[in-house]
C-alpha positions as protocol buffer text, in pm:
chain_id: "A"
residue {
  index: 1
  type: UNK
  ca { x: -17034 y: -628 z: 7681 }
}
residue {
  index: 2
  type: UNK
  ca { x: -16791 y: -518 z: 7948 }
}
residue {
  index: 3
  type: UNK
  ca { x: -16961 y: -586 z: 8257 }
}
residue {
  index: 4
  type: UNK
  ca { x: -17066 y: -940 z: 8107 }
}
residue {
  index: 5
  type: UNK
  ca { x: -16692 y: -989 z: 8036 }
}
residue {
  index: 6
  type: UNK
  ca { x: -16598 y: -839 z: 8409 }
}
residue {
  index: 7
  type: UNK
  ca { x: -16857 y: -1117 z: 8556 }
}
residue {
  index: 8
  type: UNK
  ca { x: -16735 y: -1364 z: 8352 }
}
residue {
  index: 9
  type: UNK
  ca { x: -16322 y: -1275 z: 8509 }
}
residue {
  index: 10
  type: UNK
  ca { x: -16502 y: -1255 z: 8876 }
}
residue {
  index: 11
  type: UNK
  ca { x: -16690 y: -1644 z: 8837 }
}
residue {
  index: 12
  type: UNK
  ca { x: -16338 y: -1753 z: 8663 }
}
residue {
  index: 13
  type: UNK
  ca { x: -16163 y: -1603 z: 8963 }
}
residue {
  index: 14
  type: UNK
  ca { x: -16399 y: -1773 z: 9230 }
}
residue {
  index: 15
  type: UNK
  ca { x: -16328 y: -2070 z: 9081 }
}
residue {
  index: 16
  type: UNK
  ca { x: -15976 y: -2070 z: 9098 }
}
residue {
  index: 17
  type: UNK
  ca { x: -15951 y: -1953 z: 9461 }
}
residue {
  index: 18
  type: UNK
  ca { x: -16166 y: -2244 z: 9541 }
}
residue {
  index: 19
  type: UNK
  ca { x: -15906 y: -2465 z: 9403 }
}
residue {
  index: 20
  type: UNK
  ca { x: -15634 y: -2282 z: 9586 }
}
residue {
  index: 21
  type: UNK
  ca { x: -15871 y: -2349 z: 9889 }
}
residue {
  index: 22
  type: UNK
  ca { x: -15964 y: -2685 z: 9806 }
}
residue {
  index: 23
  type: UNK
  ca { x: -15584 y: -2781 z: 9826 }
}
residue {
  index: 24
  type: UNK
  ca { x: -15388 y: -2572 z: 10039 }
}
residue {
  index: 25
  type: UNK
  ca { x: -15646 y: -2410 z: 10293 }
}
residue {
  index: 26
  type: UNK
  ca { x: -15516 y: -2428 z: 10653 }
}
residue {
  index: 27
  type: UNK
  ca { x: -15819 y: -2315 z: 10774 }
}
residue {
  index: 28
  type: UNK
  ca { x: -16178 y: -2444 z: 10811 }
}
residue {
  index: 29
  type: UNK
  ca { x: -16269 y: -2612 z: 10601 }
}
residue {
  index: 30
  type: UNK
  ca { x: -15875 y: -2754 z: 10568 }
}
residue {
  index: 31
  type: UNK
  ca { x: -15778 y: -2801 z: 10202 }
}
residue {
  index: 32
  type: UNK
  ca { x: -15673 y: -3172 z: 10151 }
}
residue {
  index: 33
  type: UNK
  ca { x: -15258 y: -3117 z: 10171 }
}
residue {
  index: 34
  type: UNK
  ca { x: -15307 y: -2980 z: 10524 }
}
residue {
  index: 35
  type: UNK
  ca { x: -15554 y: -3260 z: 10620 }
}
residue {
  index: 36
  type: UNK
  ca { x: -15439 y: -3411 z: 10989 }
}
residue {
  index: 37
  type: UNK
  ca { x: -15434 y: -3846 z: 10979 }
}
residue {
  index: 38
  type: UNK
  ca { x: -15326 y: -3883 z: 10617 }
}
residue {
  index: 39
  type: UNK
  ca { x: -15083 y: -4155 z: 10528 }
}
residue {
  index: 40
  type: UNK
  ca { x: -14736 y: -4056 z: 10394 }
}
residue {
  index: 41
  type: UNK
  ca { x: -14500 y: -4236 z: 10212 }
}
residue {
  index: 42
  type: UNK
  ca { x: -14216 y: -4365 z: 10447 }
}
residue {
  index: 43
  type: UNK
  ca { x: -13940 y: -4203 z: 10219 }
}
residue {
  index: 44
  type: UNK
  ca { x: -14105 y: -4015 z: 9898 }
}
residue {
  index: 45
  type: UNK
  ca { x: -14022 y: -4055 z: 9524 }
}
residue {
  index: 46
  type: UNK
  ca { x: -13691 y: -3993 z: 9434 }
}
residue {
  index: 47
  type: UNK
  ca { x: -13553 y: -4178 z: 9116 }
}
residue {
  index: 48
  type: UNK
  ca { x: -13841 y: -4484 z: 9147 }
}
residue {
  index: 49
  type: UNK
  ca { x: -14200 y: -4564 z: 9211 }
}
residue {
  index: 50
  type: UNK
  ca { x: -14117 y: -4828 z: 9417 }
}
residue {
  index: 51
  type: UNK
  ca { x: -14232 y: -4577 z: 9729 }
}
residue {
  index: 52
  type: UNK
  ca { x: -14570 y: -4438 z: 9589 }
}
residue {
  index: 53
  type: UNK
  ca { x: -14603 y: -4811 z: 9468 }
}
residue {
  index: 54
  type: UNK
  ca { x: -14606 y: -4904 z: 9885 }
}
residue {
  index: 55
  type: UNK
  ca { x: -14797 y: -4604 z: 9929 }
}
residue {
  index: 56
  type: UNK
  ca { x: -15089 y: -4682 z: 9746 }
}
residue {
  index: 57
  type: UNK
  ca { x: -15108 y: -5072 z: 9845 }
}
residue {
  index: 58
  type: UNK
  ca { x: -15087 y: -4918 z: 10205 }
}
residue {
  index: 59
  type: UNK
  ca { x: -15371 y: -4673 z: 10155 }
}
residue {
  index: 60
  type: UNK
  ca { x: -15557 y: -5026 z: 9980 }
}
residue {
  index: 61
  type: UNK
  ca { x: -15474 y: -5239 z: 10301 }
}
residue {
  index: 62
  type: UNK
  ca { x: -15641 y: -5004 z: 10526 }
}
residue {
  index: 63
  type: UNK
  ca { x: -15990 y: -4996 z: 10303 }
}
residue {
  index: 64
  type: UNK
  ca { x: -15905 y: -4742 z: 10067 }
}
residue {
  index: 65
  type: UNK
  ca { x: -15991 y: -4775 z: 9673 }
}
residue {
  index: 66
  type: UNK
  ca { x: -15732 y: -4443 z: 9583 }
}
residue {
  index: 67
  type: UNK
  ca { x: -15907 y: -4297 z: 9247 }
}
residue {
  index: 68
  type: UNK
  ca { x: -15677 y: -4032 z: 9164 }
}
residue {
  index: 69
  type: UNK
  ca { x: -15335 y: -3871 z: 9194 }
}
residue {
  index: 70
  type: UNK
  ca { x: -15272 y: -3487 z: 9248 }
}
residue {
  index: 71
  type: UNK
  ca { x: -14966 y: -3354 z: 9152 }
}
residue {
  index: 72
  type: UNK
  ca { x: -14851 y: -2963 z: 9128 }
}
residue {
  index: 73
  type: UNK
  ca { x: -14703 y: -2934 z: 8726 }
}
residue {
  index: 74
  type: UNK
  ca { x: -14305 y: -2947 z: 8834 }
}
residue {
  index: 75
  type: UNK
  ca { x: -14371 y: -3260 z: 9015 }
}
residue {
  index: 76
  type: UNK
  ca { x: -14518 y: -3372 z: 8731 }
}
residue {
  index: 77
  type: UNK
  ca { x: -14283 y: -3319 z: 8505 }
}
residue {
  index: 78
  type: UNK
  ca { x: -14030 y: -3473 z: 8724 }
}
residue {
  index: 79
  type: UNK
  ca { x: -14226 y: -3783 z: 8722 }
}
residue {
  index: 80
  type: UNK
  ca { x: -14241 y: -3729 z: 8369 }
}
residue {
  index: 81
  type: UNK
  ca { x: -13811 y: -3726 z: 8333 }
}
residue {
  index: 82
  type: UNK
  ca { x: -13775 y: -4066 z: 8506 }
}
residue {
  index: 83
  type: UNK
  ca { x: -13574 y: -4269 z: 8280 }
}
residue {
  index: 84
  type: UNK
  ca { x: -13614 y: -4645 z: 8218 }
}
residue {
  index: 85
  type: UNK
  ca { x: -13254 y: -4673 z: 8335 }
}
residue {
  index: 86
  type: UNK
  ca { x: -12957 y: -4461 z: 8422 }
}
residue {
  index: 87
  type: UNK
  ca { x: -12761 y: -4521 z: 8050 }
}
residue {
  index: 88
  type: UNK
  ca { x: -13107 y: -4431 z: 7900 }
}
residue {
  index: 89
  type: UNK
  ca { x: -13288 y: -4145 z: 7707 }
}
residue {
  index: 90
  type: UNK
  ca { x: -13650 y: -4279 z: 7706 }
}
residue {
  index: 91
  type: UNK
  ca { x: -13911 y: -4147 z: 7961 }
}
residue {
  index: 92
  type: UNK
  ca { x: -14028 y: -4421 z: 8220 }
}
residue {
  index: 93
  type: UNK
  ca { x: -14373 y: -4229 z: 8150 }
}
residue {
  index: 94
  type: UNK
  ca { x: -14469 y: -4250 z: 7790 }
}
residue {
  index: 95
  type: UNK
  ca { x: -14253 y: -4120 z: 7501 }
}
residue {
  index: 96
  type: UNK
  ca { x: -14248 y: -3831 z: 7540 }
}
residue {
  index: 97
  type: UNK
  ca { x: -14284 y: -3670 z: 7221 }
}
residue {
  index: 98
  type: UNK
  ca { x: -14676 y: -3680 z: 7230 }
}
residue {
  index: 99
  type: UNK
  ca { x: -14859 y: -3619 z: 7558 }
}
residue {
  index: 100
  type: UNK
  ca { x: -15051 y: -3945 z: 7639 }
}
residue {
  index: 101
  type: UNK
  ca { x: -15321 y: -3895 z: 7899 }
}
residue {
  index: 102
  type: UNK
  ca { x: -15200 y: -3837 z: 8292 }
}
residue {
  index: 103
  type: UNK
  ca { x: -15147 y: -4176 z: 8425 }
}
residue {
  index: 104
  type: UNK
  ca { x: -14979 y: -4296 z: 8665 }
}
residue {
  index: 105
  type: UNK
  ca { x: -14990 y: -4684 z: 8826 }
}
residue {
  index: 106
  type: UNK
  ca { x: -15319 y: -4672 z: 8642 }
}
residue {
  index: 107
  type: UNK
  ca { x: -15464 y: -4392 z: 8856 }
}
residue {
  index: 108
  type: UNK
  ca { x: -15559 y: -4024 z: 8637 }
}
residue {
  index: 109
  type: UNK
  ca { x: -15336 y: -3757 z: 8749 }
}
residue {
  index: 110
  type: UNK
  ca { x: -15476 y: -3418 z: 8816 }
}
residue {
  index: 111
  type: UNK
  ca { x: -15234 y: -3136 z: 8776 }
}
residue {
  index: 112
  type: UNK
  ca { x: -15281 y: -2817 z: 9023 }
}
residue {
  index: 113
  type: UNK
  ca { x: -15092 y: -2549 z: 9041 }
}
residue {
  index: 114
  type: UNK
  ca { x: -15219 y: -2477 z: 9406 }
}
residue {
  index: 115
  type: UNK
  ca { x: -15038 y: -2819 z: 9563 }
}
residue {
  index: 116
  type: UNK
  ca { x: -14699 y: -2698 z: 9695 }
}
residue {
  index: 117
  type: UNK
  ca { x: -14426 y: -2776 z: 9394 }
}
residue {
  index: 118
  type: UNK
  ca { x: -14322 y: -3145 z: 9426 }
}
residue {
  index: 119
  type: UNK
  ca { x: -14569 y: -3273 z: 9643 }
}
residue {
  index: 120
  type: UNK
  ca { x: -14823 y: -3508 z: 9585 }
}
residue {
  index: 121
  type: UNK
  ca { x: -15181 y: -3633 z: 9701 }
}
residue {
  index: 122
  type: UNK
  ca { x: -15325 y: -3995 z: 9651 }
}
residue {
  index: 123
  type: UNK
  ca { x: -15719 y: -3975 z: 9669 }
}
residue {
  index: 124
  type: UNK
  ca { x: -15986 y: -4202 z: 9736 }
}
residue {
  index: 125
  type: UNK
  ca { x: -16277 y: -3964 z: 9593 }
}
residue {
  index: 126
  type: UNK
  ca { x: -16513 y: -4125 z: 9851 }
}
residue {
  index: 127
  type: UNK
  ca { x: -16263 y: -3998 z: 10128 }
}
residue {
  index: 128
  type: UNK
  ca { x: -16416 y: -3628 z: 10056 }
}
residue {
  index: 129
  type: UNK
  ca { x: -16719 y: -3489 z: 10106 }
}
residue {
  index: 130
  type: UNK
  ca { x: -16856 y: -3200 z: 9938 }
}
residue {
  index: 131
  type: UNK
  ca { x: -17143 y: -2959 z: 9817 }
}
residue {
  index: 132
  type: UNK
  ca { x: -17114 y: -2728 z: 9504 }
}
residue {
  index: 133
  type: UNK
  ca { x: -17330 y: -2486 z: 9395 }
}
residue {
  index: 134
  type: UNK
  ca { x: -17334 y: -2296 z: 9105 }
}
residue {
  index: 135
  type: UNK
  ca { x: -17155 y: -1968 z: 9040 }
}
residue {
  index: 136
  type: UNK
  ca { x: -17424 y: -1635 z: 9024 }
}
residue {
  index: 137
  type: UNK
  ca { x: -17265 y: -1285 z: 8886 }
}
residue {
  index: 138
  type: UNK
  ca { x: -17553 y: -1043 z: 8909 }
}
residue {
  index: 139
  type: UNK
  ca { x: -17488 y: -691 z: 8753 }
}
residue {
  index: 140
  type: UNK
  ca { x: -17665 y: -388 z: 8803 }
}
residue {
  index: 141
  type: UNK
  ca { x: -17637 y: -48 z: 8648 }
}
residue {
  index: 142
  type: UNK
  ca { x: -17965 y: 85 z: 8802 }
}
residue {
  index: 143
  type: UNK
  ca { x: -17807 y: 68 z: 9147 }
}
residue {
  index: 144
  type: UNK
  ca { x: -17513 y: 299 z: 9066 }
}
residue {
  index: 145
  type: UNK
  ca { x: -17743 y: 533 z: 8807 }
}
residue {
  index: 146
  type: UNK
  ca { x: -17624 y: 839 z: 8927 }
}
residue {
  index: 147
  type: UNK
  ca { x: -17284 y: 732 z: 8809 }
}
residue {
  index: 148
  type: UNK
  ca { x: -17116 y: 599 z: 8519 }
}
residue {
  index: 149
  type: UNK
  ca { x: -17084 y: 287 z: 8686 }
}
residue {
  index: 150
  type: UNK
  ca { x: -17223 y: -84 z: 8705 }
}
residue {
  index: 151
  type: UNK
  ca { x: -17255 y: -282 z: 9084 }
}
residue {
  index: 152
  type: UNK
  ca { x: -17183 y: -642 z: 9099 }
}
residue {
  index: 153
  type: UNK
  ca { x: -17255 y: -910 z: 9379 }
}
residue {
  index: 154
  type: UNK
  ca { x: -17107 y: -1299 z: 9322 }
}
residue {
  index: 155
  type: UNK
  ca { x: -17196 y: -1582 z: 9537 }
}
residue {
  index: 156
  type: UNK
  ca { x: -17109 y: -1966 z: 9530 }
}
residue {
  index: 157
  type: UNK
  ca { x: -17192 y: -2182 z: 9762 }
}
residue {
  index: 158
  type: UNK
  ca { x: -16924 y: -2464 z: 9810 }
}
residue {
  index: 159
  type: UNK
  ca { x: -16768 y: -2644 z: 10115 }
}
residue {
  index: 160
  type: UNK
  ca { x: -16626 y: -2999 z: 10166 }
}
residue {
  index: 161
  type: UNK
  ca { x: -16468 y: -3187 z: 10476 }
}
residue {
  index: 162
  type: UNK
  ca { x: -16241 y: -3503 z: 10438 }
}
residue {
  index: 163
  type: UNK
  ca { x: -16467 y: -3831 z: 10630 }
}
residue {
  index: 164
  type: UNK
  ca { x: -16156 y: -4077 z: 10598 }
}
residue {
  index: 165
  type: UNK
  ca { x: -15812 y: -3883 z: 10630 }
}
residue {
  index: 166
  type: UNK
  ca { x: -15654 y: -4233 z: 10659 }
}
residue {
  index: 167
  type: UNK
  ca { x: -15784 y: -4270 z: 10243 }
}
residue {
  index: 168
  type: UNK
  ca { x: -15541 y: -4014 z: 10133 }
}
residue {
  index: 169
  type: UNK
  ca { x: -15167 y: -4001 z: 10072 }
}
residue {
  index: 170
  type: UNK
  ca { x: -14921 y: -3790 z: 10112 }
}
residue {
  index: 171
  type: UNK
  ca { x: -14574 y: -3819 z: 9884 }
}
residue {
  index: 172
  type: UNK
  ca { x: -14276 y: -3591 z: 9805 }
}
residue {
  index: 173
  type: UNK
  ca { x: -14093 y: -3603 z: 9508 }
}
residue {
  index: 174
  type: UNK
  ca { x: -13705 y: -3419 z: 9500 }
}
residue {
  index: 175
  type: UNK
  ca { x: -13648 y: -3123 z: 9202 }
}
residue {
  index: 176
  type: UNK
  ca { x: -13465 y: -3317 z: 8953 }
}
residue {
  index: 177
  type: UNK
  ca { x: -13519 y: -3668 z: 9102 }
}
């Protein structure tokens, strides 16, 4: 059962550098927050959606139908401690006592812990490209036999690009806003 469970930590561990990749890569492909032509909000969320409000109908103006919001957890939850009004204890965002599903101006928020804290994306899926395959361990322990030992090889076969920088967003939000 071990090297099943050791295959089963590499695919897990593919996976998550992917994400990291899909995000944050500088490199080629570039992960989506380091994209070049994206459209940023003018002066980023601090206190109000008013600016991620102006972001999105800009992103709509120029032909983009935004589909989702990306968010790293603390920006998130910062979004999540907006207050109705300044004299007020209830959350602008739900409740707050029971976790409703991650909206936000009607859009599903993702939550990944690879977007730099308190940034944000605004996506129009179509905007990205990409090709996933899926995720092979193969173990061996007739390769190593004159050892105690088991080989493994992993493979995945992903890449993406970005086709219409000008469909995604860019917003800020402050710690504590």
């Amino acid at each position: 059962m071990t090297a099943q469970q050791v295959a089963e930590s590499v695919a897990r561990d593919l996976v998550r550098k992917a994400d990291a990749s899909y995000i944050g890569d500088v490199t080629d492909p570039t992960g989506l927050i380091n994209t070049v032509a994206t459209v940023s909000a003018d002066a980023g969320v601090f206190g109000d959606l008013d600016d991620l409000v102006e972001l999105i109908a800009t992103l709509e103006v120029i032909g983009a139908v935004p589909s989702h919001i990306v968010l790293d957890p603390m920006g998130w939850a910062s979004l999540r401690n907006l207050k109705v009004a300044t004299a007020y204890n209830q959350t602008l965002l739900g409740a707050g006592t029971t976790d409703a599903v991650p909206m936000l101006l009607s859009l599903p928020v993702l939550r990944s812990r690879f977007i730099p804290a308190y940034t944000g994306l605004v996506i129009d899926q179509r905007a990205v490209v990409s090709a996933v395959g899926p995720v092979q361990v193969s173990t061996s322990e007739h390769a190593l036999f004159s050892r105690d030992a088991v080989q493994m090889r992993a493979t995945w076969r992903i890449g993406w690009g970005v086709t219409r920088p000008n469909w995604i967003g860019k917003f800020s939000l402050a710690p504590g806003s």
